[in-house]
PyMOL CGO cylinders between C-alpha atoms (Angstrom):
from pymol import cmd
from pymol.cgo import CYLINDER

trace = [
    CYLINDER, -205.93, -20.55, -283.35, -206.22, -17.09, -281.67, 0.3, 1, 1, 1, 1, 1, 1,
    CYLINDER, -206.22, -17.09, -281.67, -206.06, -14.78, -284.57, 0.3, 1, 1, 1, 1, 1, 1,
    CYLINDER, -206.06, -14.78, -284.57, -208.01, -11.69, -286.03, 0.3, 1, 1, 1, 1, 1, 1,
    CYLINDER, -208.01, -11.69, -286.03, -207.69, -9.43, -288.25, 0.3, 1, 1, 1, 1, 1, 1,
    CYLINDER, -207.69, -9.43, -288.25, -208.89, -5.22, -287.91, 0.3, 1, 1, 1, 1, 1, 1,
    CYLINDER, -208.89, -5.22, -287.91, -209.46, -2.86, -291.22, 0.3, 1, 1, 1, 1, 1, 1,
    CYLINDER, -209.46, -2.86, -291.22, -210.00, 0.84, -290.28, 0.3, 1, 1, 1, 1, 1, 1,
    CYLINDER, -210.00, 0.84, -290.28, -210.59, 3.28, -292.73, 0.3, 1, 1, 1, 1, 1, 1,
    CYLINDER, -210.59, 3.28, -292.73, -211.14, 7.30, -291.59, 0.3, 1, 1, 1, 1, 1, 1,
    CYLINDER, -211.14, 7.30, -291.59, -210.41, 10.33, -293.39, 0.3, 1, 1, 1, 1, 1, 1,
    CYLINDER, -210.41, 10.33, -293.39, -206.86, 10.35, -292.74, 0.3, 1, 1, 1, 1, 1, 1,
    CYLINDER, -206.86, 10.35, -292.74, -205.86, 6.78, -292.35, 0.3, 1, 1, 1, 1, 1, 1,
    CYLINDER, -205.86, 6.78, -292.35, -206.32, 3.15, -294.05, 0.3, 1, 1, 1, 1, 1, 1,
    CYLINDER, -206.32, 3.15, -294.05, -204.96, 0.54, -291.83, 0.3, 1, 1, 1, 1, 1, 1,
    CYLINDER, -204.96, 0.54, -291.83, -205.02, -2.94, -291.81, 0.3, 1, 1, 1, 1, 1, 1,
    CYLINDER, -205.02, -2.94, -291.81, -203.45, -5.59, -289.29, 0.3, 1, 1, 1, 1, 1, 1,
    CYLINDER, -203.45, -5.59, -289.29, -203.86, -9.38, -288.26, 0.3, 1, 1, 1, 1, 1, 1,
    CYLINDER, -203.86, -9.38, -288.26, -202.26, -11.03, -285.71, 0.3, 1, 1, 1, 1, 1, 1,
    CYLINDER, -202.26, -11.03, -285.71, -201.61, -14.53, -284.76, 0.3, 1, 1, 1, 1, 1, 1,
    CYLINDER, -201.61, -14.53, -284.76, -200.64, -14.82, -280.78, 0.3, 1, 1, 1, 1, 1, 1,
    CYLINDER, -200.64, -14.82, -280.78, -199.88, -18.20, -281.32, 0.3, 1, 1, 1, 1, 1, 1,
    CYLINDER, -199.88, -18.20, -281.32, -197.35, -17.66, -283.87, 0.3, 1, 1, 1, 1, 1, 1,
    CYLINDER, -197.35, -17.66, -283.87, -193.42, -17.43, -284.30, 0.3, 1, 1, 1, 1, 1, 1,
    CYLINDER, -193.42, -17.43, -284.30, -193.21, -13.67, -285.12, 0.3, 1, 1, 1, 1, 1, 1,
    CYLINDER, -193.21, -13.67, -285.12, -193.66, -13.34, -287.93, 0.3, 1, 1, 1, 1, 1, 1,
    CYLINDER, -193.66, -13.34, -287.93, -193.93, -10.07, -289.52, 0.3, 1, 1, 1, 1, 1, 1,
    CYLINDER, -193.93, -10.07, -289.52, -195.24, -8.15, -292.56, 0.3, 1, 1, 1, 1, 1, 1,
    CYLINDER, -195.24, -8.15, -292.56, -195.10, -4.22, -291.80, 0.3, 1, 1, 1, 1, 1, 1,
    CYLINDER, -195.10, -4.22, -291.80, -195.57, -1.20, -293.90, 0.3, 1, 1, 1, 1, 1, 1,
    CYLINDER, -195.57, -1.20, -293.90, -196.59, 2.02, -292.47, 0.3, 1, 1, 1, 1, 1, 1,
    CYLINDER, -196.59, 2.02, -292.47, -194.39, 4.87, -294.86, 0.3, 1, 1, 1, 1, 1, 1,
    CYLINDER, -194.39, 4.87, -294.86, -192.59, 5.42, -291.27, 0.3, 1, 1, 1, 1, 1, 1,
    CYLINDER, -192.59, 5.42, -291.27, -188.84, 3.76, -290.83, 0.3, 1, 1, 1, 1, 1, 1,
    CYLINDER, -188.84, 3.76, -290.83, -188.09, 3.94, -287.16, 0.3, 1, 1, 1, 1, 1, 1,
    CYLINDER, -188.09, 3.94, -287.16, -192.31, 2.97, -286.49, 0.3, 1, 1, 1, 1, 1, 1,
    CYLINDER, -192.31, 2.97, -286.49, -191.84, 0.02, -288.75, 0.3, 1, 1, 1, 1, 1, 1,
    CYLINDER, -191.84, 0.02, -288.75, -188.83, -0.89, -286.68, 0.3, 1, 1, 1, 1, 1, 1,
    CYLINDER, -188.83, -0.89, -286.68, -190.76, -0.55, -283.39, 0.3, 1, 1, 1, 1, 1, 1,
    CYLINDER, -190.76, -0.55, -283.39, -193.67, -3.10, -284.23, 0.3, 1, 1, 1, 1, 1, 1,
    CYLINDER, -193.67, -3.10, -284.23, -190.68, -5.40, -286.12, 0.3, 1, 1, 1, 1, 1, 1,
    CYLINDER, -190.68, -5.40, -286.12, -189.56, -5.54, -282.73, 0.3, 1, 1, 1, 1, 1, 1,
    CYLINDER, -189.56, -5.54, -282.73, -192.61, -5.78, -280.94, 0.3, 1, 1, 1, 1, 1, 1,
    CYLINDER, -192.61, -5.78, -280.94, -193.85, -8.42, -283.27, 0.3, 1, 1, 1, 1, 1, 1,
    CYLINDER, -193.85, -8.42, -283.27, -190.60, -10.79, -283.33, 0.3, 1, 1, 1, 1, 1, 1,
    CYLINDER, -190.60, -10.79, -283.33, -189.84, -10.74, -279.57, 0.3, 1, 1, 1, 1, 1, 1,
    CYLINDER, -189.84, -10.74, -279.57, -194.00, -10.91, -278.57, 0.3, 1, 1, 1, 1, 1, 1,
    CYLINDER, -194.00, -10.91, -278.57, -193.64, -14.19, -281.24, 0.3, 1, 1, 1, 1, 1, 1,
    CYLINDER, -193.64, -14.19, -281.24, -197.16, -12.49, -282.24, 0.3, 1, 1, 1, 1, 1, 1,
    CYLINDER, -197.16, -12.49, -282.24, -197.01, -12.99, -286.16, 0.3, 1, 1, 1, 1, 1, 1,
    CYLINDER, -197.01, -12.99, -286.16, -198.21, -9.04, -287.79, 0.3, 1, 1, 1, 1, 1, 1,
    CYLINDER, -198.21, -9.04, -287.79, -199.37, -8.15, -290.72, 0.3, 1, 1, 1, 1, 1, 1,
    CYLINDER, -199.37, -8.15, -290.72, -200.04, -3.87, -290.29, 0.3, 1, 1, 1, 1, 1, 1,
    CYLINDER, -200.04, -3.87, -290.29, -200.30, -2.21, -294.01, 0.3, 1, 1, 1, 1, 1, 1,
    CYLINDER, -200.30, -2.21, -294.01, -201.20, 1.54, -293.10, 0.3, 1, 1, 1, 1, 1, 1,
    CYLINDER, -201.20, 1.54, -293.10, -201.78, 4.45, -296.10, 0.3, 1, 1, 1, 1, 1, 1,
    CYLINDER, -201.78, 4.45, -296.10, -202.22, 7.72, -293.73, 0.3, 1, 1, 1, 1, 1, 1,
    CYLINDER, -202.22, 7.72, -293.73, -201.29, 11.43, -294.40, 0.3, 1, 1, 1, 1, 1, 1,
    CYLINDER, -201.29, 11.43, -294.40, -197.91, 11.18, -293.88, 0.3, 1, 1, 1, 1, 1, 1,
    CYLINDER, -197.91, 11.18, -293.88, -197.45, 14.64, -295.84, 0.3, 1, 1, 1, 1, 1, 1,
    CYLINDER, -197.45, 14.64, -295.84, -198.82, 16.22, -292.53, 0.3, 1, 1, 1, 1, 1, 1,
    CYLINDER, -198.82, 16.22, -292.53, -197.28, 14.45, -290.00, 0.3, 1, 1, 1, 1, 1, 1,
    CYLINDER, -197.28, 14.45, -290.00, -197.06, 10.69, -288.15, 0.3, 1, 1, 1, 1, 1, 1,
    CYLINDER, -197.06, 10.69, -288.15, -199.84, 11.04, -285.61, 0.3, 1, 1, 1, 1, 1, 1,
    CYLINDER, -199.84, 11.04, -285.61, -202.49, 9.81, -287.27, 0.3, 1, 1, 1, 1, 1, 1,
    CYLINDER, -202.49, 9.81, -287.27, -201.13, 6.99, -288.71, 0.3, 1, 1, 1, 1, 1, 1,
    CYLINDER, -201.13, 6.99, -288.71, -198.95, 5.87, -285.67, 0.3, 1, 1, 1, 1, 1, 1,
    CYLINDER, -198.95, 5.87, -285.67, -202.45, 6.45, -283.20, 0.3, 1, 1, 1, 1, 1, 1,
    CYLINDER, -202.45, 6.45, -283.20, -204.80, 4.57, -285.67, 0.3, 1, 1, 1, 1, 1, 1,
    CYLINDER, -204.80, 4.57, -285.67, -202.26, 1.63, -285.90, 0.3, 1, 1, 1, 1, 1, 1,
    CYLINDER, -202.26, 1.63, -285.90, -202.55, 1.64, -281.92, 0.3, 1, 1, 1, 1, 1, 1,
    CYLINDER, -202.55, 1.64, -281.92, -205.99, 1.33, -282.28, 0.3, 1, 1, 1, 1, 1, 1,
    CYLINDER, -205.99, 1.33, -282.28, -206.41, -1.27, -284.70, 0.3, 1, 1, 1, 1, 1, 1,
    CYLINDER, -206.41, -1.27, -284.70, -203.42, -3.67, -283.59, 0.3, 1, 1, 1, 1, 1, 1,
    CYLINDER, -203.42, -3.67, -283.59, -205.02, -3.19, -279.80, 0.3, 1, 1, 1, 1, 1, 1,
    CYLINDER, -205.02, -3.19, -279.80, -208.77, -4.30, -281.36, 0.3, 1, 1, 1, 1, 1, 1,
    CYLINDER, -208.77, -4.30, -281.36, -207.06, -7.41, -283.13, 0.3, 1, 1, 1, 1, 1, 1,
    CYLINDER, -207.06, -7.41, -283.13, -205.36, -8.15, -279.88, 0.3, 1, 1, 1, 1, 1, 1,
    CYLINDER, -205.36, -8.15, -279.88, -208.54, -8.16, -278.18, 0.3, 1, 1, 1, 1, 1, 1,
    CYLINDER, -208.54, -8.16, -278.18, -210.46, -10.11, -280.84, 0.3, 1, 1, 1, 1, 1, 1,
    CYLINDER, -210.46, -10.11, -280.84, -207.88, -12.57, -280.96, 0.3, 1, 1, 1, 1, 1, 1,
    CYLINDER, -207.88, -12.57, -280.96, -207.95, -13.23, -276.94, 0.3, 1, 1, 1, 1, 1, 1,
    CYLINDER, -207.95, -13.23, -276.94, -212.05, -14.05, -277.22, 0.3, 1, 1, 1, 1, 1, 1,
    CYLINDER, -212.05, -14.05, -277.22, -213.03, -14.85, -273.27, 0.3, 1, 1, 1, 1, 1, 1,
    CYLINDER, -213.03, -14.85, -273.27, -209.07, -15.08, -272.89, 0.3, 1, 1, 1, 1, 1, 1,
    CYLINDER, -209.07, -15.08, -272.89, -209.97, -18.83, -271.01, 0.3, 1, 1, 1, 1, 1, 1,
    CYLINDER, -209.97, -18.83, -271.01, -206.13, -20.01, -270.41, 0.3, 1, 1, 1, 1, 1, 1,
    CYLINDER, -206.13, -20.01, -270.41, -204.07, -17.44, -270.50, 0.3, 1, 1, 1, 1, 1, 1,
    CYLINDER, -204.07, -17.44, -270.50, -201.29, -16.48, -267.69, 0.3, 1, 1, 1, 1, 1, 1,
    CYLINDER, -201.29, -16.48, -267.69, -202.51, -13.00, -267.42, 0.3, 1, 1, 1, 1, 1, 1,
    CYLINDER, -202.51, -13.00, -267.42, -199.90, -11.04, -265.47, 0.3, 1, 1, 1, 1, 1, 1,
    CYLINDER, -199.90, -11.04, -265.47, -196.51, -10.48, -266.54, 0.3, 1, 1, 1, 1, 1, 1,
    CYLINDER, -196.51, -10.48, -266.54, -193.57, -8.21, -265.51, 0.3, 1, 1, 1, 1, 1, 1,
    CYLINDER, -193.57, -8.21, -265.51, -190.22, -7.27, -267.44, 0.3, 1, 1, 1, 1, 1, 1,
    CYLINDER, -190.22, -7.27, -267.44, -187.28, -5.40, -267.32, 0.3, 1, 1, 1, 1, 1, 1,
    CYLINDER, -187.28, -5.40, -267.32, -186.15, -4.36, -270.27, 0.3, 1, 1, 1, 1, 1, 1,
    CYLINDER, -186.15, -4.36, -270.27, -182.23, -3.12, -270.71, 0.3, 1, 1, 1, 1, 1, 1,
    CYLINDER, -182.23, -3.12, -270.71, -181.10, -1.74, -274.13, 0.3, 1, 1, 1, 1, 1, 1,
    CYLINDER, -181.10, -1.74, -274.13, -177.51, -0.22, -273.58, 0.3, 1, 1, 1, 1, 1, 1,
    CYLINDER, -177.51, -0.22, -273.58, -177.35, 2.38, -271.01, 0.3, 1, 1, 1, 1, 1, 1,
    CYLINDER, -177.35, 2.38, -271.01, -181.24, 2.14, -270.80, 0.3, 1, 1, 1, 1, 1, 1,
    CYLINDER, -181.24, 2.14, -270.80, -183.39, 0.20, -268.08, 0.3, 1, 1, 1, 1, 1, 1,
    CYLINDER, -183.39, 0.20, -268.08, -187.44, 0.04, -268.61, 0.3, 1, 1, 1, 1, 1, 1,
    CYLINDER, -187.44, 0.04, -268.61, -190.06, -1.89, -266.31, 0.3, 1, 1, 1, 1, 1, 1,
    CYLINDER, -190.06, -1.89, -266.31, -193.51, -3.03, -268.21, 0.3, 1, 1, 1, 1, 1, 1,
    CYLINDER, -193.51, -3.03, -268.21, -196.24, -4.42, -266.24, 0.3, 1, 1, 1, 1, 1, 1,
    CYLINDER, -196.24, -4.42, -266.24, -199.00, -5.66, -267.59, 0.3, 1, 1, 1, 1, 1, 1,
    CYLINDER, -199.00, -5.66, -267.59, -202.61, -7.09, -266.78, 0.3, 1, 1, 1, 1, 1, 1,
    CYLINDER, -202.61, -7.09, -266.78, -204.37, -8.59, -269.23, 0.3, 1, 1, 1, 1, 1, 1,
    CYLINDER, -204.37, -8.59, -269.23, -207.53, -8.06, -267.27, 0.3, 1, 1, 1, 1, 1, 1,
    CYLINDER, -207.53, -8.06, -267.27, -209.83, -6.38, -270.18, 0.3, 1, 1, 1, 1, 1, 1,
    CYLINDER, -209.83, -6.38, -270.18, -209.90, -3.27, -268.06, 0.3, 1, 1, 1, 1, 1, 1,
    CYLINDER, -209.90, -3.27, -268.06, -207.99, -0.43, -270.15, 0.3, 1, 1, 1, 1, 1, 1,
    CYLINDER, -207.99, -0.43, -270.15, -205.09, 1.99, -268.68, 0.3, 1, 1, 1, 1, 1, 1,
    CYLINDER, -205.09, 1.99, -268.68, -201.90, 3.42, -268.79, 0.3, 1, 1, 1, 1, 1, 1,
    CYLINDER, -201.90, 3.42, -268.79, -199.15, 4.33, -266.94, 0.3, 1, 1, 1, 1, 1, 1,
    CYLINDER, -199.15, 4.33, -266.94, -196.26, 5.78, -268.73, 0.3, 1, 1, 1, 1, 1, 1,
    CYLINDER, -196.26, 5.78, -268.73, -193.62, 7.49, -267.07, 0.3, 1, 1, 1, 1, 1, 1,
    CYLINDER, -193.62, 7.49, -267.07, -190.82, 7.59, -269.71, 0.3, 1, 1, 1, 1, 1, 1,
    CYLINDER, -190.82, 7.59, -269.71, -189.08, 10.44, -271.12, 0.3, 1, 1, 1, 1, 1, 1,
    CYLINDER, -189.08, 10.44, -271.12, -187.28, 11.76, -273.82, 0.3, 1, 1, 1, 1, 1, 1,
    CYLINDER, -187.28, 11.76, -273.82, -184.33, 14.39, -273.82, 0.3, 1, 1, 1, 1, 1, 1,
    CYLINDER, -184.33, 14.39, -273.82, -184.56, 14.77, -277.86, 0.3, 1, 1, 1, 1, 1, 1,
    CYLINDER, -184.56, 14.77, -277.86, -187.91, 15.80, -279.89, 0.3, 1, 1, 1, 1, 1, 1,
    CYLINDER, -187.91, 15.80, -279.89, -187.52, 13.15, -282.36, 0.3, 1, 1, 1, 1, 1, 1,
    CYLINDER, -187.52, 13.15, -282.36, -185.84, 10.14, -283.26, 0.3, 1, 1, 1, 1, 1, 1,
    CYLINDER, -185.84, 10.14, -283.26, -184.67, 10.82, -286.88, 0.3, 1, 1, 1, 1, 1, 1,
    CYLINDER, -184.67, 10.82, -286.88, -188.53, 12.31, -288.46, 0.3, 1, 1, 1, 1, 1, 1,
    CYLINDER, -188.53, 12.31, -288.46, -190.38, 10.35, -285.55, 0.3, 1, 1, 1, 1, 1, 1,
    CYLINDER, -190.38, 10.35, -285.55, -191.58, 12.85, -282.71, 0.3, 1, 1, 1, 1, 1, 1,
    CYLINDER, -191.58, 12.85, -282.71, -191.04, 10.78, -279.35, 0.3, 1, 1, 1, 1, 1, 1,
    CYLINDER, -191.04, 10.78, -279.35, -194.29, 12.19, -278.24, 0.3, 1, 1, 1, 1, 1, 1,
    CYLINDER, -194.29, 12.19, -278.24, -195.87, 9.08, -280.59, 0.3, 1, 1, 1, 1, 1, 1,
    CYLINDER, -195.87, 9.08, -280.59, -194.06, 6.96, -278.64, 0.3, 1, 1, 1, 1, 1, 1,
    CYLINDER, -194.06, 6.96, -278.64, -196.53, 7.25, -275.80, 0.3, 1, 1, 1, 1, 1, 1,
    CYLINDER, -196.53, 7.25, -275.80, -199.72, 8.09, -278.12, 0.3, 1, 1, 1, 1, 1, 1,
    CYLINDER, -199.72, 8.09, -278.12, -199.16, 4.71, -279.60, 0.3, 1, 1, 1, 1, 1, 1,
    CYLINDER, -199.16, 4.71, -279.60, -198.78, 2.84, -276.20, 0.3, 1, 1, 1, 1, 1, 1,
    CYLINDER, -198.78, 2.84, -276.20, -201.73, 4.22, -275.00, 0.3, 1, 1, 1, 1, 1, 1,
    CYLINDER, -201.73, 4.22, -275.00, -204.05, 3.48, -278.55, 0.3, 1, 1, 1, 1, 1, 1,
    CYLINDER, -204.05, 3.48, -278.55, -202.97, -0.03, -277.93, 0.3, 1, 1, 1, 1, 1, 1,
    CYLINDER, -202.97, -0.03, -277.93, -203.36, -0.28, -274.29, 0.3, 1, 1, 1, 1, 1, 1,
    CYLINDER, -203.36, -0.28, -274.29, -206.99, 1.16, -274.33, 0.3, 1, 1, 1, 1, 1, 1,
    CYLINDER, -206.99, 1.16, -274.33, -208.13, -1.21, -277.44, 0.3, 1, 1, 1, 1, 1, 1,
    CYLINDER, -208.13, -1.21, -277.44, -206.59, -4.34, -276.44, 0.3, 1, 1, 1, 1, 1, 1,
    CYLINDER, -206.59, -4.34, -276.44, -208.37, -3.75, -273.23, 0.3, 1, 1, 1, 1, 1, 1,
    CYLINDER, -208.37, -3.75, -273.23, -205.40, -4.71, -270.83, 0.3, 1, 1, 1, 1, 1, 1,
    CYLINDER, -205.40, -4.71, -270.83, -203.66, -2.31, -267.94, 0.3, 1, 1, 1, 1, 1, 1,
    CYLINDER, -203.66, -2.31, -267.94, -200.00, -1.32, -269.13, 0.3, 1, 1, 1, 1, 1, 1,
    CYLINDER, -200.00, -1.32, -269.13, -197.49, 0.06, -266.92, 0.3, 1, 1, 1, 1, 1, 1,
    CYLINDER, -197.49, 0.06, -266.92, -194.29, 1.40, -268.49, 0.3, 1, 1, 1, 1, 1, 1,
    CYLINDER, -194.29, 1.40, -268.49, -191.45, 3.25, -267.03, 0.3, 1, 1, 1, 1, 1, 1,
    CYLINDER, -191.45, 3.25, -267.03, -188.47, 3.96, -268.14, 0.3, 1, 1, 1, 1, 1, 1,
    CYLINDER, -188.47, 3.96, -268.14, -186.06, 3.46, -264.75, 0.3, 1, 1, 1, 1, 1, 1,
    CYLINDER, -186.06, 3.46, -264.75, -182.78, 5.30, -266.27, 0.3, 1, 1, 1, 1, 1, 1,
    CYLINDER, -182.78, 5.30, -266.27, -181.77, 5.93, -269.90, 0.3, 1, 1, 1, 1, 1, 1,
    CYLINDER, -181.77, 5.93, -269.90, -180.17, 8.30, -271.91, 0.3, 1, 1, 1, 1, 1, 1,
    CYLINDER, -180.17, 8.30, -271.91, -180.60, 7.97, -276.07, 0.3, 1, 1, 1, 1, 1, 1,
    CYLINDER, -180.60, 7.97, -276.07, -183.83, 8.29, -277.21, 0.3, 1, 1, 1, 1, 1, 1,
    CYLINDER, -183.83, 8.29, -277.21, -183.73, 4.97, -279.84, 0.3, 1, 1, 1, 1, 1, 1,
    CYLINDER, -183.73, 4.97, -279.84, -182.61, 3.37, -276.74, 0.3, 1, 1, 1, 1, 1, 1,
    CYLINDER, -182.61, 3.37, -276.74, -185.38, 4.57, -274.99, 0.3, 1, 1, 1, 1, 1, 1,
    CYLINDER, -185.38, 4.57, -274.99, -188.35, 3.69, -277.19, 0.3, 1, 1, 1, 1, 1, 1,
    CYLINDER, -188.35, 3.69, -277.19, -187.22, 0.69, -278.00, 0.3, 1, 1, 1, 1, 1, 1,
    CYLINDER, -187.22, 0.69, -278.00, -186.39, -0.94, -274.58, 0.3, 1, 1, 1, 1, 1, 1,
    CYLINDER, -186.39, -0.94, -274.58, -190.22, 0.09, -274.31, 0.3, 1, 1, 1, 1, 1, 1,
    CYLINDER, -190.22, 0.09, -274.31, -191.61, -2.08, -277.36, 0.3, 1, 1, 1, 1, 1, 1,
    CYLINDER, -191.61, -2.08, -277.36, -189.16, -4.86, -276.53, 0.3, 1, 1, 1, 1, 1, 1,
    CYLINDER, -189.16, -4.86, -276.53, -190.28, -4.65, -273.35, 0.3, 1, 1, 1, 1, 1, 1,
    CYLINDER, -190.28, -4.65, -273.35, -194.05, -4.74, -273.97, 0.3, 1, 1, 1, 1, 1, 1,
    CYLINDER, -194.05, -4.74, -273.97, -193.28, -7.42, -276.79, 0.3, 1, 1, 1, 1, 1, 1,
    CYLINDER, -193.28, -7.42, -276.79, -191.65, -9.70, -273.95, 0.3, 1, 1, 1, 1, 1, 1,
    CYLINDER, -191.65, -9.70, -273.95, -194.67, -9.11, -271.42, 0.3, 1, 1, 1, 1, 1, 1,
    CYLINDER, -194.67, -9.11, -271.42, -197.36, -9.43, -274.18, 0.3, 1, 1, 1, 1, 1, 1,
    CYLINDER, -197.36, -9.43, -274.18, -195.25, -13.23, -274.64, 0.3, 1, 1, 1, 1, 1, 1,
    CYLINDER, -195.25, -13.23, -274.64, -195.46, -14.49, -271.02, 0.3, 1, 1, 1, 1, 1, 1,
    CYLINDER, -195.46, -14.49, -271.02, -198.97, -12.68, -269.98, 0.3, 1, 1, 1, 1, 1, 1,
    CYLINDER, -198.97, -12.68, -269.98, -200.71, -14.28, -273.34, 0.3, 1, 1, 1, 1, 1, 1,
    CYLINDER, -200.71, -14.28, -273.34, -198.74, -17.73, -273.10, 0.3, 1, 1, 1, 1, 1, 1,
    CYLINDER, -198.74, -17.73, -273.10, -201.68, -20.48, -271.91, 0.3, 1, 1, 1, 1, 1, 1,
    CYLINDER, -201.68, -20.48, -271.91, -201.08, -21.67, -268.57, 0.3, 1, 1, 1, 1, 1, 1,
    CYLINDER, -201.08, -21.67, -268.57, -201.33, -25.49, -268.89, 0.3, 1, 1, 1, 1, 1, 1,
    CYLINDER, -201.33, -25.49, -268.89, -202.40, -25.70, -265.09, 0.3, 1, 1, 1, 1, 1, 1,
    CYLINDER, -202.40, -25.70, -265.09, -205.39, -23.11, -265.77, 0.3, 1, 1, 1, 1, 1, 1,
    CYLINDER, -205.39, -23.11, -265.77, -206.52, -24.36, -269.65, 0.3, 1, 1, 1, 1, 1, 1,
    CYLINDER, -206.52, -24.36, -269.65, -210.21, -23.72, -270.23, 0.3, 1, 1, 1, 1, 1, 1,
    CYLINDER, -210.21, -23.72, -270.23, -210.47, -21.48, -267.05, 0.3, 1, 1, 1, 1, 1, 1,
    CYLINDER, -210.47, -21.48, -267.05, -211.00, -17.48, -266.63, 0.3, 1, 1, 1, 1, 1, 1,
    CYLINDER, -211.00, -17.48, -266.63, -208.12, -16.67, -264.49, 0.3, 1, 1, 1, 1, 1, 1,
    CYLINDER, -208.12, -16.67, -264.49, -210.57, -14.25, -262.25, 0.3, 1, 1, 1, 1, 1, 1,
    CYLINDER, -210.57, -14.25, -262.25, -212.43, -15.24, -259.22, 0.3, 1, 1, 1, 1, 1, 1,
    CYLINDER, -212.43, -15.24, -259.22, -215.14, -13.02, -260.77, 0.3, 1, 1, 1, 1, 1, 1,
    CYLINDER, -215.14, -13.02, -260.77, -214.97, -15.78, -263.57, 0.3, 1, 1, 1, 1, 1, 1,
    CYLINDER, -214.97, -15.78, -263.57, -214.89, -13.57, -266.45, 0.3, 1, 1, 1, 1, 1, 1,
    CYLINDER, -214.89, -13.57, -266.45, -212.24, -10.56, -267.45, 0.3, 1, 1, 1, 1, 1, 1,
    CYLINDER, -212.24, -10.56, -267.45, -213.21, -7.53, -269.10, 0.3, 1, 1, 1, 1, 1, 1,
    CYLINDER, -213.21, -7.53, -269.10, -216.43, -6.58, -267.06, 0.3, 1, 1, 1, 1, 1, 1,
]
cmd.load_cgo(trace, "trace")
């Protein structure tokens, strides 16, 4: 079973998260922020990654800590979870509509972190949530899950919309690009024969 779990404990946030990639999405999510909890429901039930994330941060300041440092830790467990990632498809590319809203995510899960993310928002926030975090998250996932993450947000209008075509769409590349190819079980898919180096 490819499964982990990540505690991280700083100054200003206590997080913990495991992950099953193998499972049916299942989720268990409790951060103190509504429309973040929302995001990783989504990303959890359409990625059929079962989550577990319990985060305690200083939410009396604002969200960034505690939305970056759940990046971070879901992105290690990802990583932990994938081991020498032997099996697995690899590549994957979605698009992503939600309403008026079109995003692309592309996604190597090559070990090698980086991000591309060329989505914006017309609004500040979404209700409390400063669409700013959208991208800080994507990108404290992206560089501790170790995989190369393009997003871009092709035309769109509401914010909600926005940010969420993004998670769905990451959720449903994160499905196909960890799925275990049955013609490539037991093998690196890299002619360098390993990923991540």
């Amino acid at each position: 079973m490819r499964s982990a779990t990540v505690k991280r404990k700083t100054k200003e946030t206590d997080i913990e998260v495991a992950v099953n990639l193998d499972g049916t999405g299942v989720v268990n999510i409790a951060t103190g922020i509504g429309f973040f909890d929302h995001m990783l429901d989504l990303l959890a039930r359409h990625s059929r990654i079962d989550m577990t994330v319990k985060a305690v941060g200083d939410l009396h300041i604002d969200f960034h800590h505690t939305t970056e440092d759940v990046g971070i830790a879901l992105g290690q467990a990802v990583r932990q979870a994938l081991g020498d990632m032997a099996g697995i498809t690899r590549y994957a590319s979605i698009h992503m509509p939600m309403d008026e809203t079109l995003t692309r995510v592309v996604i190597d899960v090559s070990g090698r972190p980086m991000l591309v993310f060329r989505t914006t928002f017309a609004r500040d926030k979404i209700g409390e949530f400063d669409t700013e975090l959208v991208r800080e998250w994507f990108n404290a996932f992206a560089m501790n899950a170790g995989i190369t993450l393009h997003v871009e947000t092709l035309y769109g209008e509401n914010a909600h919309h926005i940010a969420e075509s993004c998670f769905k769409g990451l959720a449903r590349a994160l499905r196909a690009a960890l799925a275990i190819d049955p013609r490539n079980q037991g093998e690196v898919p890299s002619t360098k024969g390993q990923l991540g180096g």
